[in-house]
Gaussian input, Z-matrix of N, CA and C with variables (Angstrom, degrees):
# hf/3-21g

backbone

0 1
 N
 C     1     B1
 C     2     B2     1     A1
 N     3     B3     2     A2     1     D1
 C     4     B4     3     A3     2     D2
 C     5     B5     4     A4     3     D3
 N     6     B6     5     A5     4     D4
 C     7     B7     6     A6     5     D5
 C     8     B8     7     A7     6     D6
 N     9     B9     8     A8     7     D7
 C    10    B10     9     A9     8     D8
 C    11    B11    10    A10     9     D9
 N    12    B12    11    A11    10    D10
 C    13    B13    12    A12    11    D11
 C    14    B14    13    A13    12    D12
 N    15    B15    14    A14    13    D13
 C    16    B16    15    A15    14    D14
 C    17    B17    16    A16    15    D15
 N    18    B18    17    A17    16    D16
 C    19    B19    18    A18    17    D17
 C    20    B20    19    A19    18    D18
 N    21    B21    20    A20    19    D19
 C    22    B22    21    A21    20    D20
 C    23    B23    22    A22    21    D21
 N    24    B24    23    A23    22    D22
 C    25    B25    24    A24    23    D23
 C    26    B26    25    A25    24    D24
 N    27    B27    26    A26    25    D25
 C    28    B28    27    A27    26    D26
 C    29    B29    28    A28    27    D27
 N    30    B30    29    A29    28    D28
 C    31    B31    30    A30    29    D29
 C    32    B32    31    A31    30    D30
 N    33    B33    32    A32    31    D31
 C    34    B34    33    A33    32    D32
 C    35    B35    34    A34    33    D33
 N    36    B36    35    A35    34    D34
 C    37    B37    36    A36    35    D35
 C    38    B38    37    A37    36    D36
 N    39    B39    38    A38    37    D37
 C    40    B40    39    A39    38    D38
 C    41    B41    40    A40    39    D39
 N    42    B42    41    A41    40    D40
 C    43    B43    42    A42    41    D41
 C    44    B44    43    A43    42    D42
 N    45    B45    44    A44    43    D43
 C    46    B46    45    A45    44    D44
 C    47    B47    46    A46    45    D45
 N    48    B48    47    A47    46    D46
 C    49    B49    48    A48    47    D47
 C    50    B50    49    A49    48    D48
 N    51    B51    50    A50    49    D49
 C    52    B52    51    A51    50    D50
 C    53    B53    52    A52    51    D51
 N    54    B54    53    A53    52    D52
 C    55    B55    54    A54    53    D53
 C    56    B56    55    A55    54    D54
 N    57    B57    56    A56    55    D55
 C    58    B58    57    A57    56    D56
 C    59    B59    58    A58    57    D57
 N    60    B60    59    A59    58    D58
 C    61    B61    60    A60    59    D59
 C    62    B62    61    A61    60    D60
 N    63    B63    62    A62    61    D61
 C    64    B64    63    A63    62    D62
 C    65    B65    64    A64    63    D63
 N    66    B66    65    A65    64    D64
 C    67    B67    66    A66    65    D65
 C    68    B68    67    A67    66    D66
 N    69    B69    68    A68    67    D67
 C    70    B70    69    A69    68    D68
 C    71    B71    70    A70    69    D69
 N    72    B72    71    A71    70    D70
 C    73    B73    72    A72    71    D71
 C    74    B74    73    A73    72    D72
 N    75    B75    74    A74    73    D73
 C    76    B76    75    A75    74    D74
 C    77    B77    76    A76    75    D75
 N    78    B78    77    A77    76    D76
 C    79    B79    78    A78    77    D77
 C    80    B80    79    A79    78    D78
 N    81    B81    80    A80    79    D79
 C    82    B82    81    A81    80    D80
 C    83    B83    82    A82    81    D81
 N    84    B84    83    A83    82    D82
 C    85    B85    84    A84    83    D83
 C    86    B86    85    A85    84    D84
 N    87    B87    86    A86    85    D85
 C    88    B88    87    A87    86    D86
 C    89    B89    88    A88    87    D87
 N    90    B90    89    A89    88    D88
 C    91    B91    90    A90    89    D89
 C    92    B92    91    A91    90    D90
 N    93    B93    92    A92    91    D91
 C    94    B94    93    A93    92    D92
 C    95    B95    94    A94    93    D93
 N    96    B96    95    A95    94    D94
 C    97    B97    96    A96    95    D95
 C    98    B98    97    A97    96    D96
 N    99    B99    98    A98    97    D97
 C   100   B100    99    A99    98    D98
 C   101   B101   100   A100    99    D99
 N   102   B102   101   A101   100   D100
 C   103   B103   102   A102   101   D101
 C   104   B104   103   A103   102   D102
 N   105   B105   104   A104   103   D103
 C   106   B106   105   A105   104   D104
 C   107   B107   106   A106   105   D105
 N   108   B108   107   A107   106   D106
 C   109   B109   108   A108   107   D107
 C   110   B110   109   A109   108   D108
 N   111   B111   110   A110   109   D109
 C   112   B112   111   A111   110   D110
 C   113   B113   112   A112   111   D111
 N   114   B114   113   A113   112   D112
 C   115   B115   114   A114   113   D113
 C   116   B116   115   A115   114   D114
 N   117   B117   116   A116   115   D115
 C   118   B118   117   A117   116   D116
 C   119   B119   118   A118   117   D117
 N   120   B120   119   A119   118   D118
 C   121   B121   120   A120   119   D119
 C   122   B122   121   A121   120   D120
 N   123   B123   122   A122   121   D121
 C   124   B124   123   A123   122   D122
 C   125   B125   124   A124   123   D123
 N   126   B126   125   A125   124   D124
 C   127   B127   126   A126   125   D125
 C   128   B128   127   A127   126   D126
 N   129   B129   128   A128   127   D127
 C   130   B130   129   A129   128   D128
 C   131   B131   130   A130   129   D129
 N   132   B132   131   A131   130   D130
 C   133   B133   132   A132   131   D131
 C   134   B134   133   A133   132   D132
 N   135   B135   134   A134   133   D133
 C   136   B136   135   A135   134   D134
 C   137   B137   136   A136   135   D135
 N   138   B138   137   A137   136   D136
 C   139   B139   138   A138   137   D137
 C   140   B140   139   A139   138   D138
 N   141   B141   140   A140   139   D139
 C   142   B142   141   A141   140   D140
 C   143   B143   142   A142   141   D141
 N   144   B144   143   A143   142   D142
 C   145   B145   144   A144   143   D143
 C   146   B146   145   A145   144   D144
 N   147   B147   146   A146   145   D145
 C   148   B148   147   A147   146   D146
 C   149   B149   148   A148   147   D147
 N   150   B150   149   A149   148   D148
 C   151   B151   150   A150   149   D149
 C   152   B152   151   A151   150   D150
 N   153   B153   152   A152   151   D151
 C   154   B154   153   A153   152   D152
 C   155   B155   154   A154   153   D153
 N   156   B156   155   A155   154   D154
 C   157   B157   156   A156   155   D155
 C   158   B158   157   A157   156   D156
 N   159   B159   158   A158   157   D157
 C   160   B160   159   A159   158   D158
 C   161   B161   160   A160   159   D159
 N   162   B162   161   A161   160   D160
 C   163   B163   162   A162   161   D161
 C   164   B164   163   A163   162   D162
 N   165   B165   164   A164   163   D163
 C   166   B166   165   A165   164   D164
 C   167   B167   166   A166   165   D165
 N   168   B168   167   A167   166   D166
 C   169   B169   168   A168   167   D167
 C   170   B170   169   A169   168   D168
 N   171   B171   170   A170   169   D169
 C   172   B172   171   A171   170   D170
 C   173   B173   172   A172   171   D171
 N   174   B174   173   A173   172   D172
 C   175   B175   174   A174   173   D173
 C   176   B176   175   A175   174   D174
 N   177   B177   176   A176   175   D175
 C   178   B178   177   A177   176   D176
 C   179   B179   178   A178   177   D177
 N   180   B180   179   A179   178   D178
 C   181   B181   180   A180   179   D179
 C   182   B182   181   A181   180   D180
 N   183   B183   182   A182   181   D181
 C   184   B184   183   A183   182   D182
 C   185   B185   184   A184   183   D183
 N   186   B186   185   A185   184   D184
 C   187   B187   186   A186   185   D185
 C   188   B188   187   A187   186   D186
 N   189   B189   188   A188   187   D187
 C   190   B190   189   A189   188   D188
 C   191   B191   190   A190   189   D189
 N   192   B192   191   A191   190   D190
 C   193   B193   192   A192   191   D191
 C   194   B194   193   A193   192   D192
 N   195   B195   194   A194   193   D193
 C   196   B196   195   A195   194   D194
 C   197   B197   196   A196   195   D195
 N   198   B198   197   A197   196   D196
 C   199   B199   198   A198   197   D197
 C   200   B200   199   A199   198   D198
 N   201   B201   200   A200   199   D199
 C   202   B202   201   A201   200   D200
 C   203   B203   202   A202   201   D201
 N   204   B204   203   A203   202   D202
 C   205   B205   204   A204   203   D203
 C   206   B206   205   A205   204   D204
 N   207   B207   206   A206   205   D205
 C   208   B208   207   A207   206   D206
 C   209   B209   208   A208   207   D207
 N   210   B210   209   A209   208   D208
 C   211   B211   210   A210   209   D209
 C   212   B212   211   A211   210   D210
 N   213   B213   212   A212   211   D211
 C   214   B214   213   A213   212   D212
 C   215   B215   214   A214   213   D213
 N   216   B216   215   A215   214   D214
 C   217   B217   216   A216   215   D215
 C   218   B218   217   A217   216   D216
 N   219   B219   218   A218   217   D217
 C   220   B220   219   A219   218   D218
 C   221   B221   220   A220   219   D219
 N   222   B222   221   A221   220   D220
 C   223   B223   222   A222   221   D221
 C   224   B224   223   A223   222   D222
 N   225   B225   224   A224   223   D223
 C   226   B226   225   A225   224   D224
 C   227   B227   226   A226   225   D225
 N   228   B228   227   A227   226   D226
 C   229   B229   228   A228   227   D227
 C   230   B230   229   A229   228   D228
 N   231   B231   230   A230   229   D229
 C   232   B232   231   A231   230   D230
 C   233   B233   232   A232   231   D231
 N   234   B234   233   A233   232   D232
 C   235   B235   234   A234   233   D233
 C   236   B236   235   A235   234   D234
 N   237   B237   236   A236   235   D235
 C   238   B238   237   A237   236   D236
 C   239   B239   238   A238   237   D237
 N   240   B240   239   A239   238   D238
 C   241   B241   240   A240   239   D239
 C   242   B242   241   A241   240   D240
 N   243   B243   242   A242   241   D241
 C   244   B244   243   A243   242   D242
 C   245   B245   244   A244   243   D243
 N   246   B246   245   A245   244   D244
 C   247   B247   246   A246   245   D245
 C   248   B248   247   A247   246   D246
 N   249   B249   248   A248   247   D247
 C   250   B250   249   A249   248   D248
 C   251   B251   250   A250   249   D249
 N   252   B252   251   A251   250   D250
 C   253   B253   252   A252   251   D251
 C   254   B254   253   A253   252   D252
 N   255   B255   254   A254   253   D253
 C   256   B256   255   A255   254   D254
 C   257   B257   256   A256   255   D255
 N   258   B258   257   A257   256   D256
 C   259   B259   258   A258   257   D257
 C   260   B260   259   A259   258   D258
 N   261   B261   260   A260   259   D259
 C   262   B262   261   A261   260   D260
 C   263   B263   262   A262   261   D261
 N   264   B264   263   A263   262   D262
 C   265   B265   264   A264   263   D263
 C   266   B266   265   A265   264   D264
 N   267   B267   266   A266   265   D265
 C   268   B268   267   A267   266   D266
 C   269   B269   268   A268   267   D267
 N   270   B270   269   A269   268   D268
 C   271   B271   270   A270   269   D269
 C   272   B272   271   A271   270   D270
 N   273   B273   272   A272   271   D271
 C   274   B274   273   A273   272   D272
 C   275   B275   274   A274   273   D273
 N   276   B276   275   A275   274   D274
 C   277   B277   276   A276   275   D275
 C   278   B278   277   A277   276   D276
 N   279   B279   278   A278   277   D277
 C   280   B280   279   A279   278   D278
 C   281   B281   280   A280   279   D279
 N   282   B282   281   A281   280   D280
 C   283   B283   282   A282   281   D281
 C   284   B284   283   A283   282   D282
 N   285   B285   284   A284   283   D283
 C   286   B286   285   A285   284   D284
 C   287   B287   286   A286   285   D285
 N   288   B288   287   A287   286   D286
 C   289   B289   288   A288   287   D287
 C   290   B290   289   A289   288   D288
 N   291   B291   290   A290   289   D289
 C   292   B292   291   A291   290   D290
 C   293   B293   292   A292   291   D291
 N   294   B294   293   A293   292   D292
 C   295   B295   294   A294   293   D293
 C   296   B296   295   A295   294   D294
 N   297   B297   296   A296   295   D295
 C   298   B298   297   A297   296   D296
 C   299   B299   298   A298   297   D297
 N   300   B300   299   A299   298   D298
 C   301   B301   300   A300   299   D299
 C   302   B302   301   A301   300   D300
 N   303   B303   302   A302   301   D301
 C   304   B304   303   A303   302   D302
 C   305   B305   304   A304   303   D303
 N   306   B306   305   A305   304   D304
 C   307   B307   306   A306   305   D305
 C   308   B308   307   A307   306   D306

   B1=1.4440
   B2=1.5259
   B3=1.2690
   B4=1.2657
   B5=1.4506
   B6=1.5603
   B7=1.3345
   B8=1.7267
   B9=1.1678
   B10=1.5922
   B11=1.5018
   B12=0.7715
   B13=1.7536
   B14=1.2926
   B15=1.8094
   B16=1.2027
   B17=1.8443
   B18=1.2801
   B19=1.6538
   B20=1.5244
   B21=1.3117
   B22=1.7664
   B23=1.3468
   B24=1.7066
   B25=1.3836
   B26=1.4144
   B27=1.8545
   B28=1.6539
   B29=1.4411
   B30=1.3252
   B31=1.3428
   B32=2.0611
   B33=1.1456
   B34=1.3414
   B35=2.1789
   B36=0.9872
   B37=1.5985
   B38=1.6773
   B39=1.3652
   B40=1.2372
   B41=1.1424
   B42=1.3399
   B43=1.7663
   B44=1.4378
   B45=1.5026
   B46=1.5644
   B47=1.8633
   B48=1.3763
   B49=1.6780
   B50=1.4635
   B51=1.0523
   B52=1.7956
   B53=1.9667
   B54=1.4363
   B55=1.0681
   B56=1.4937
   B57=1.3380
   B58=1.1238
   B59=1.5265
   B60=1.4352
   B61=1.5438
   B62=1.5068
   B63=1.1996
   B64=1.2866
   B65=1.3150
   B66=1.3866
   B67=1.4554
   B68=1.7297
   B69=1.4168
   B70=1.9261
   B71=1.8281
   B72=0.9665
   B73=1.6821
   B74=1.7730
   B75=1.8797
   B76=0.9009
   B77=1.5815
   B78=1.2053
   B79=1.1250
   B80=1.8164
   B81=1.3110
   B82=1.4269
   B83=1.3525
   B84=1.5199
   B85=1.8606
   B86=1.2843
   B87=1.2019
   B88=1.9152
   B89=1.5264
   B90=1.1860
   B91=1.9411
   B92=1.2353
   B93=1.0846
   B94=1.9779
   B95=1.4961
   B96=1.3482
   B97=1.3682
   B98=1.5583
   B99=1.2247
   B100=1.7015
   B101=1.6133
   B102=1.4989
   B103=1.2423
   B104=1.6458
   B105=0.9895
   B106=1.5550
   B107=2.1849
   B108=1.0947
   B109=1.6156
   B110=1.2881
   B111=1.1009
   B112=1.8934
   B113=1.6331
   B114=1.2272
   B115=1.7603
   B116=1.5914
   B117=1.4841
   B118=1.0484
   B119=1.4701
   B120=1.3499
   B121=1.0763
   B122=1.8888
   B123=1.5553
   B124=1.6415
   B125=1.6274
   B126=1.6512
   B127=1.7315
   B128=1.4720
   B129=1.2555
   B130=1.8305
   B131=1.4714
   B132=1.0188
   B133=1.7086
   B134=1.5282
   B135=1.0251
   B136=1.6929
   B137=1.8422
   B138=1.3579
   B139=1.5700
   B140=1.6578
   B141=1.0693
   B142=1.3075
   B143=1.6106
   B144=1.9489
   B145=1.5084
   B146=1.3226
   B147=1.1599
   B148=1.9625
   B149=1.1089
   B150=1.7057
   B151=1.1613
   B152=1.8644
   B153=1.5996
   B154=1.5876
   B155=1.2908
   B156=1.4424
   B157=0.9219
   B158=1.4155
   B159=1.3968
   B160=1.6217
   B161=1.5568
   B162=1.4382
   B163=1.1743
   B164=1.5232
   B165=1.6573
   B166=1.3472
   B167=1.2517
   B168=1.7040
   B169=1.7428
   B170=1.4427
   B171=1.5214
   B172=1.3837
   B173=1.2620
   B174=1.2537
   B175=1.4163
   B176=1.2707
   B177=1.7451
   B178=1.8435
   B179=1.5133
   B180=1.1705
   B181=1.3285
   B182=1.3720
   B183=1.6515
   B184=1.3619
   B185=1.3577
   B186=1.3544
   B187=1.7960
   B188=1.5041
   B189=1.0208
   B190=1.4481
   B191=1.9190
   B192=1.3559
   B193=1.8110
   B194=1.7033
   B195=1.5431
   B196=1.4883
   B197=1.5123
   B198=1.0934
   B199=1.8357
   B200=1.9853
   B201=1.1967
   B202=1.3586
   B203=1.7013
   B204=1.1358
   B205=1.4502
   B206=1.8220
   B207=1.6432
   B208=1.5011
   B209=1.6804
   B210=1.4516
   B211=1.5821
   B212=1.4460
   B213=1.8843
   B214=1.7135
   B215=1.2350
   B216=2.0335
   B217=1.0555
   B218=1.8569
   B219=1.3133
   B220=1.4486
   B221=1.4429
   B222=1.2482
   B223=1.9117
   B224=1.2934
   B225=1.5386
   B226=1.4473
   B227=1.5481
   B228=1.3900
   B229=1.3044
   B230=1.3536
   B231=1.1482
   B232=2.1226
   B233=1.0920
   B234=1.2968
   B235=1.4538
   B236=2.0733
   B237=1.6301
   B238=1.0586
   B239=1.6814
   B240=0.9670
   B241=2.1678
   B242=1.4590
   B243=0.8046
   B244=1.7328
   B245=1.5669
   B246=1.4106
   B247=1.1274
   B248=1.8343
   B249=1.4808
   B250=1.2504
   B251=1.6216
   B252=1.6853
   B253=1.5095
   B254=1.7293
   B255=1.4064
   B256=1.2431
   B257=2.1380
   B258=1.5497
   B259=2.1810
   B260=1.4949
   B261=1.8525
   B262=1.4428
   B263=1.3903
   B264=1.7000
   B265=1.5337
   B266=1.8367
   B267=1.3886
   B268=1.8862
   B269=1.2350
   B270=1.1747
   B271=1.9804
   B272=1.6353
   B273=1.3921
   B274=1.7904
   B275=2.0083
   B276=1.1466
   B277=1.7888
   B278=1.5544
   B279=1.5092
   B280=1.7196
   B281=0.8907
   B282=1.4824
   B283=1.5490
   B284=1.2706
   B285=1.4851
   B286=1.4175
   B287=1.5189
   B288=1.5478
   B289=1.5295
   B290=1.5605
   B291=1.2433
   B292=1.5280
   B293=1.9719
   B294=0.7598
   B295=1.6245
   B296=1.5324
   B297=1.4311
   B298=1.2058
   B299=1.5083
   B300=0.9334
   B301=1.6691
   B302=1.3898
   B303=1.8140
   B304=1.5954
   B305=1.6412
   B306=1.1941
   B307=1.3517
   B308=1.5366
   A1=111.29
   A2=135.42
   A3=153.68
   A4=101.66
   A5=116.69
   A6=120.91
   A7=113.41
   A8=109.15
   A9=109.89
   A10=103.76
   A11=138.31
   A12=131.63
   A13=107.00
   A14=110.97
   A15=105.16
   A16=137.36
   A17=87.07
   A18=95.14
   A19=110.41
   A20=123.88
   A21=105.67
   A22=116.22
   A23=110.93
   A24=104.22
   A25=126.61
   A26=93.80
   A27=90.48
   A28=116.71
   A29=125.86
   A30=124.87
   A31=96.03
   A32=116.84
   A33=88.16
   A34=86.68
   A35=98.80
   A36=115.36
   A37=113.97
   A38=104.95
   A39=128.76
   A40=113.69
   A41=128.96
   A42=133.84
   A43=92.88
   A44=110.69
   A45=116.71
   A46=94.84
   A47=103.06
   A48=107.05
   A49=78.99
   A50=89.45
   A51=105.62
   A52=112.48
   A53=106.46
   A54=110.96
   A55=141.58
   A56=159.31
   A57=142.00
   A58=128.09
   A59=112.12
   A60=130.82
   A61=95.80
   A62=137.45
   A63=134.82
   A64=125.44
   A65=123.27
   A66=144.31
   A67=112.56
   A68=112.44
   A69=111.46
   A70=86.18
   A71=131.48
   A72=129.93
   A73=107.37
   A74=114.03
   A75=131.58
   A76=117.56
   A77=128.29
   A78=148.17
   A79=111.14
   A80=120.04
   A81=99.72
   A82=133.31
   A83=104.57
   A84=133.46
   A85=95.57
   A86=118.08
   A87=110.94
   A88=100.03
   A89=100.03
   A90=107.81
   A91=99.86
   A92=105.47
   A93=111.89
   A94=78.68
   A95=103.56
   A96=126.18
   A97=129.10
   A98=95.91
   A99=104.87
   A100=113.37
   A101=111.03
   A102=86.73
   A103=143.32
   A104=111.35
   A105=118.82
   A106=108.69
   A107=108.18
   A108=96.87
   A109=107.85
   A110=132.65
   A111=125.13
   A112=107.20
   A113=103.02
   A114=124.95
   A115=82.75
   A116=144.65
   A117=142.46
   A118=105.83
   A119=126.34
   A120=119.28
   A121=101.43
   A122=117.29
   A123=101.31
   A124=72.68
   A125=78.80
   A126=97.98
   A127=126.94
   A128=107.53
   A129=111.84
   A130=90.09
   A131=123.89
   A132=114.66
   A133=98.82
   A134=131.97
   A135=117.20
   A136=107.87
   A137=103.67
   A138=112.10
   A139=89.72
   A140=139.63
   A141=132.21
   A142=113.91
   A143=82.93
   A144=99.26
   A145=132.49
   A146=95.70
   A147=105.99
   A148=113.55
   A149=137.88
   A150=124.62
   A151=112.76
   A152=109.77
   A153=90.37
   A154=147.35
   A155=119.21
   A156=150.66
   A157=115.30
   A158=106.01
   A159=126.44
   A160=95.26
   A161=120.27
   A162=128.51
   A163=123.84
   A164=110.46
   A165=134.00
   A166=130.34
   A167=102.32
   A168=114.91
   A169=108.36
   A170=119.06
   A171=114.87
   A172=143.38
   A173=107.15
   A174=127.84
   A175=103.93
   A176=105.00
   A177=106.35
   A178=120.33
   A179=104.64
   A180=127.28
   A181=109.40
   A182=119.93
   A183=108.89
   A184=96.92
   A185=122.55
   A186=118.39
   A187=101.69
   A188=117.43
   A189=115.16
   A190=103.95
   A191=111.91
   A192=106.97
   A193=86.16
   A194=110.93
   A195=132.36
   A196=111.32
   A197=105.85
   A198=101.97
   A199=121.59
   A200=90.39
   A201=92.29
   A202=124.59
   A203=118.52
   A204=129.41
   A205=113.69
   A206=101.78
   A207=107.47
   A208=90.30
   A209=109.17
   A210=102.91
   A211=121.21
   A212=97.34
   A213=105.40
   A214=92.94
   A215=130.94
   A216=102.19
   A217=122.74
   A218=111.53
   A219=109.36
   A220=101.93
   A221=118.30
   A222=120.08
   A223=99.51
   A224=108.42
   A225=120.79
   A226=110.42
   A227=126.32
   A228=135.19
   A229=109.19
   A230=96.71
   A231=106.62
   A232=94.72
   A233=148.24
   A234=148.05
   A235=97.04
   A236=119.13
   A237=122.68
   A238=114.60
   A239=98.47
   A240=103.73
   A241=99.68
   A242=108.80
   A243=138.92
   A244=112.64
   A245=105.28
   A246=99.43
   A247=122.15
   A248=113.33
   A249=146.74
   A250=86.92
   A251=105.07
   A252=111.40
   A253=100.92
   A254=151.25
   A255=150.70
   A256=88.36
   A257=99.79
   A258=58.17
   A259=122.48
   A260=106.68
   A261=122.85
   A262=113.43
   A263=112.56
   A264=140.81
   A265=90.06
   A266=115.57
   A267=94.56
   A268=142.50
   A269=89.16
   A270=115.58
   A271=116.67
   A272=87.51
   A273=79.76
   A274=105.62
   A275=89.48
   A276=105.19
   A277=109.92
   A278=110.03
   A279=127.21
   A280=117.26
   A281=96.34
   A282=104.80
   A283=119.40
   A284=116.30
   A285=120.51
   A286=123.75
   A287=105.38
   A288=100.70
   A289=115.49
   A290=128.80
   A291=112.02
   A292=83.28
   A293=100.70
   A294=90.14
   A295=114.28
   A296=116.07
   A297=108.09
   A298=127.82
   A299=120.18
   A300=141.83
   A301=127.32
   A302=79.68
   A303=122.59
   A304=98.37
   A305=141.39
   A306=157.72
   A307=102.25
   D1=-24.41
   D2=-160.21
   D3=-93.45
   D4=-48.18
   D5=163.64
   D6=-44.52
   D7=-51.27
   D8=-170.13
   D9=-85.66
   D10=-43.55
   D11=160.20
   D12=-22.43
   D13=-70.66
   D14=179.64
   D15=-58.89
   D16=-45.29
   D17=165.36
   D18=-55.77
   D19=-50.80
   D20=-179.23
   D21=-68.51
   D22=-10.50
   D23=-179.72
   D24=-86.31
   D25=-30.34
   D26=164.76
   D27=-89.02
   D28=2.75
   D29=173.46
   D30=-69.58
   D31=-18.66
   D32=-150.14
   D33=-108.91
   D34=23.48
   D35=159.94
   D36=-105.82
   D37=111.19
   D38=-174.41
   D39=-93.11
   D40=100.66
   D41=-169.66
   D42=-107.65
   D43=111.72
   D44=173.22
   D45=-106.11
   D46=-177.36
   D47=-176.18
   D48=-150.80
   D49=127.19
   D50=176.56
   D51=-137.44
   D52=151.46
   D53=167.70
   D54=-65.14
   D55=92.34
   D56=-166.64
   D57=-70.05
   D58=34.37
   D59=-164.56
   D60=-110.59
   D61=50.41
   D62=159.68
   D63=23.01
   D64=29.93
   D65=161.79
   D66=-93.86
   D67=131.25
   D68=162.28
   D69=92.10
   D70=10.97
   D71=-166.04
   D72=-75.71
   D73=-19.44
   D74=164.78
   D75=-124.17
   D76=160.59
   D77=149.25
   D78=-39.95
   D79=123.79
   D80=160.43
   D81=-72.76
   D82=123.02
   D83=-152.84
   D84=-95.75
   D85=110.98
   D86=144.20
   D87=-178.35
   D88=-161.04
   D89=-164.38
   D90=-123.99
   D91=161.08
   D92=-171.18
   D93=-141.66
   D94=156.89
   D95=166.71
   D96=-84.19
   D97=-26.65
   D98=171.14
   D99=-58.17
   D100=-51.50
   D101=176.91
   D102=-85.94
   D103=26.53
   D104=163.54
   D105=-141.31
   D106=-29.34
   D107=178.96
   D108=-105.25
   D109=22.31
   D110=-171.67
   D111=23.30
   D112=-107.12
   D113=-156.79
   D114=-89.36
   D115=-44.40
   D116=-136.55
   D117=-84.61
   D118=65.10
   D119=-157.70
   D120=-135.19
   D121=157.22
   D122=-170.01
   D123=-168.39
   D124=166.95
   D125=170.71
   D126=-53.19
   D127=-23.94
   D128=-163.72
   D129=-96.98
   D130=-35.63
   D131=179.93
   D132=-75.33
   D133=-66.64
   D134=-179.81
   D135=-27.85
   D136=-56.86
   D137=-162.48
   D138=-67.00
   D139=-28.64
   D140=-162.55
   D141=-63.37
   D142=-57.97
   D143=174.97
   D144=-56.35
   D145=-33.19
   D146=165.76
   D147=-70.02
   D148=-44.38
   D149=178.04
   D150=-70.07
   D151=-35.69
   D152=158.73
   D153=-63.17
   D154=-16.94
   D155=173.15
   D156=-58.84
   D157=-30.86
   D158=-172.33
   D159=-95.44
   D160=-57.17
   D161=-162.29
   D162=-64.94
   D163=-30.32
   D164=175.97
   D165=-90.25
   D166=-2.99
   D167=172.34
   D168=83.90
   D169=5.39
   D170=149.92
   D171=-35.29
   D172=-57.12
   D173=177.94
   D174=-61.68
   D175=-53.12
   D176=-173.70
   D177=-43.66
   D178=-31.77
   D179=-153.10
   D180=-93.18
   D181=-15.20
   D182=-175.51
   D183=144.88
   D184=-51.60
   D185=-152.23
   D186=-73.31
   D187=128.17
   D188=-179.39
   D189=-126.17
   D190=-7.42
   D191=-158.70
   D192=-100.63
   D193=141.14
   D194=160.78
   D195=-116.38
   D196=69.35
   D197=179.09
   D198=-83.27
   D199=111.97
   D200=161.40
   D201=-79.24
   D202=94.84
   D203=-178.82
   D204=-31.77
   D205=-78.53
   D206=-153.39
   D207=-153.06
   D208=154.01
   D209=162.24
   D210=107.93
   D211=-7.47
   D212=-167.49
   D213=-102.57
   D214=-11.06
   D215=176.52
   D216=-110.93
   D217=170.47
   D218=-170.82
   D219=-100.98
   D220=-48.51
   D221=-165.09
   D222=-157.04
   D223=-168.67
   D224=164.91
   D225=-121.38
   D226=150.36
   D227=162.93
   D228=-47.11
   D229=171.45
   D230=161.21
   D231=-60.02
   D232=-55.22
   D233=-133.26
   D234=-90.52
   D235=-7.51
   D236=-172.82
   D237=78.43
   D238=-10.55
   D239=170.65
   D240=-49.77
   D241=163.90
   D242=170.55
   D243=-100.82
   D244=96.93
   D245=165.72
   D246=-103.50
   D247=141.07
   D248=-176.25
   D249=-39.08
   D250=167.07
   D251=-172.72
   D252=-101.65
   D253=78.37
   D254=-124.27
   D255=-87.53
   D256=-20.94
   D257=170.12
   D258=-103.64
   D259=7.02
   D260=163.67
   D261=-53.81
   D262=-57.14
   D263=-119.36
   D264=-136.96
   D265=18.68
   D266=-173.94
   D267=-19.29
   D268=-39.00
   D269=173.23
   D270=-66.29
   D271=-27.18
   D272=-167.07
   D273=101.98
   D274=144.03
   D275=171.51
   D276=-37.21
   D277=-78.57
   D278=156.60
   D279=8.30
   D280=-88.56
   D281=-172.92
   D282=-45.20
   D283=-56.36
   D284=173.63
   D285=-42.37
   D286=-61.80
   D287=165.29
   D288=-36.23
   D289=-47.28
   D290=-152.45
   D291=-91.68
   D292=-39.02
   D293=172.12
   D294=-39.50
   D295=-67.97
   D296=174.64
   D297=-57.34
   D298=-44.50
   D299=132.95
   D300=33.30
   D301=-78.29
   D302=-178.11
   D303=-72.18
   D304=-61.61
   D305=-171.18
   D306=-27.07

C-alpha cells in the first residue's frame, strides 16, 4: 500500500524543463475575425480593431495578432493568387497590413 501512495504521489509532481529565454511566456494573444463577424468583414473593421486594440491596452498587454479568418478573398488571378475582395478591401491587402502595422 505504501508503494502506491508513493507512486500517486510522485506521479502528481510535474517536472517540466523549460527554457529561460523569455520566449512562449504568454499564450498566443490576438483576435481573429471569424469568431464574431464570419463573412462580414471590410477594411474599416480590420482598421477599427487595431486601433481598439491599441486604445483598450490590448496591445500593451500582450495581444499583438489581427487575423482575418475567411471572406477577404474574391477569386484567383491567371497566375492562381488570391486576390483580395476590392469593394471590402479598397486599399488593397498592403495597405491594411502597414496600417495595422503602424498601430
Amino acid at each position: 500500500m505504501i508503494v502506491v501512495k508513493i507512486f500517486l504521489l510522485l506521479s502528481l509532481i510535474h517536472i517540466s524543463h523549460q527554457l529561460n529565454n523569455g520566449l512562449g511566456l504568454t499564450p498566443q494573444m490576438g483576435w481573429n475575425s471569424w469568431n464574431h463577424f464570419g463573412c462580414n468583414i471590410n477594411e474599416k473593421l480590420i482598421q477599427q480593431t487595431a486601433d481598439l486594440m491599441v486604445s483598450t491596452g490590448l496591445a500593451a498587454a500582450g495581444y499583438q495578432y489581427v487575423n482575418m479568418d475567411d471572406c477577404w478573398q474574391v477569386s484567383r488571378d491567371a497566375n492562381g493568387t488570391i486576390e483580395a475582395d476590392p469593394k471590402a478591401f479598397p486599399s488593397g491587402i498592403p495597405a491594411l497590413v502597414d496600417y495595422v502595422h503602424s498601430r
